[in-house]
C-alpha positions in Angstrom: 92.4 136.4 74.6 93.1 134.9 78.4 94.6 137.4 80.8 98.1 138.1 80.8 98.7 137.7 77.0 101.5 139.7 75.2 101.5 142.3 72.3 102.8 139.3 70.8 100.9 136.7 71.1 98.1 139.2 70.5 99.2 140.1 67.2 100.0 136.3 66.3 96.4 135.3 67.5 94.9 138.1 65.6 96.7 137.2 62.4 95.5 133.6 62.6 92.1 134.1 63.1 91.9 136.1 59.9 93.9 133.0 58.0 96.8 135.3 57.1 100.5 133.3 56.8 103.1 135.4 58.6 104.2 136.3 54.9 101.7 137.4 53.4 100.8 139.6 56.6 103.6 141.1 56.1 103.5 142.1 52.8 100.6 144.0 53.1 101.7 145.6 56.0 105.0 146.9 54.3 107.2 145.2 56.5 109.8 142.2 56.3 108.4 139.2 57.1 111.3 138.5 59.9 109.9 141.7 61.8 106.3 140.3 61.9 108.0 137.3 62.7 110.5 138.7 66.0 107.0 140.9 67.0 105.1 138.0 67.5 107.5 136.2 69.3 108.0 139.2 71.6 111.6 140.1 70.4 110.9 143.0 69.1 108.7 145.8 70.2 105.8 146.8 69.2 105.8 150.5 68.9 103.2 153.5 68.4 103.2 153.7 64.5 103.4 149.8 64.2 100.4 149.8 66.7 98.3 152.1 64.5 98.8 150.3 61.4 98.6 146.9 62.7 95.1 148.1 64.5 94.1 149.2 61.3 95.4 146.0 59.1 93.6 143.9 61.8 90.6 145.8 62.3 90.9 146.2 66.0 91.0 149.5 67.6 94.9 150.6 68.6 94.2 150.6 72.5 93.4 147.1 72.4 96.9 146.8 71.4 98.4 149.3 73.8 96.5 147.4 76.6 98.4 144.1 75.5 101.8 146.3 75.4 100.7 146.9 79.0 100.1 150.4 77.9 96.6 152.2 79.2 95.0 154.8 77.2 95.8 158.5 78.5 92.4 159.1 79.3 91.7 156.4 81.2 94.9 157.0 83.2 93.6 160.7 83.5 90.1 159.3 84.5 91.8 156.5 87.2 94.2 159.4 88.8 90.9 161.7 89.3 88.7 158.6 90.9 91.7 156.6 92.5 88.7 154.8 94.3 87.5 153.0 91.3 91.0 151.2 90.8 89.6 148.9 94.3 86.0 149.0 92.5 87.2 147.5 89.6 89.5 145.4 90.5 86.7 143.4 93.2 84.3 144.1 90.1 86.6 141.8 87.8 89.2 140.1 89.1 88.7 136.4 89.7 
C-alpha cells in the first residue's frame, strides 16, 4: 500500500490480491454486494464492526484497517500523548 491510501482502496486491494470477485466477497462476508461495492469506492464508511470482520475475512489485523480509516490505535495515541517527543522522532525517522 503507498501512503495516503483509503479504507477503500485498502479493502479493494486486499480483496484482489486474494482473487475474490466483489460478489463473492460479499457473500461470505454477509453483506450485499452494493455495500462492498460503495466501501470500496469510499461512499460508504467503514465502521468498527465492519472493520473487525473484514480484518478477520482478510486475514489482516483490524488496526491495519483503522490506520487506513485514519484512525490510530488507543494505545498508541496513549503512548504518543505520554512521549509527545517521539511524534518529531518519528516523523524525521520515516518521512521521505
Amino acid at each position: 500500500m503507498a501512503k495516503g491510501d483509503s479504507a477503500a482502496s485498502l479493502l479493494r486491494e486486499l480483496r484482489r490480491r486474494q482473487g475474490h470477485t466483489l460478489r463473492s466477497a460479499a457473500a461470505e462476508l454477509g453483506i450485499a454486494a452494493s455495500q462492498l461495492s460503495r466501501m470500496e469506492r469510499g461512499e460508504r464508511a467503514v465502521g468498527e464492526r465492519a472493520t473487525e470482520r473484514l480484518a478477520e475475512y482478510y486475514s489482516v489485523s483490524a488496526e491495519v484497517i483503522e490506520l487506513a480509516r485514519g484512525q490510530a490505535p488507543p494505545d498508541i495515541v496513549a503512548i504518543l500523548r505520554e512521549h509527545p517527543e517521539e511524534i518529531r522522532r518519528l516523523r524525521e525517522q520515516y518521512s521521505a
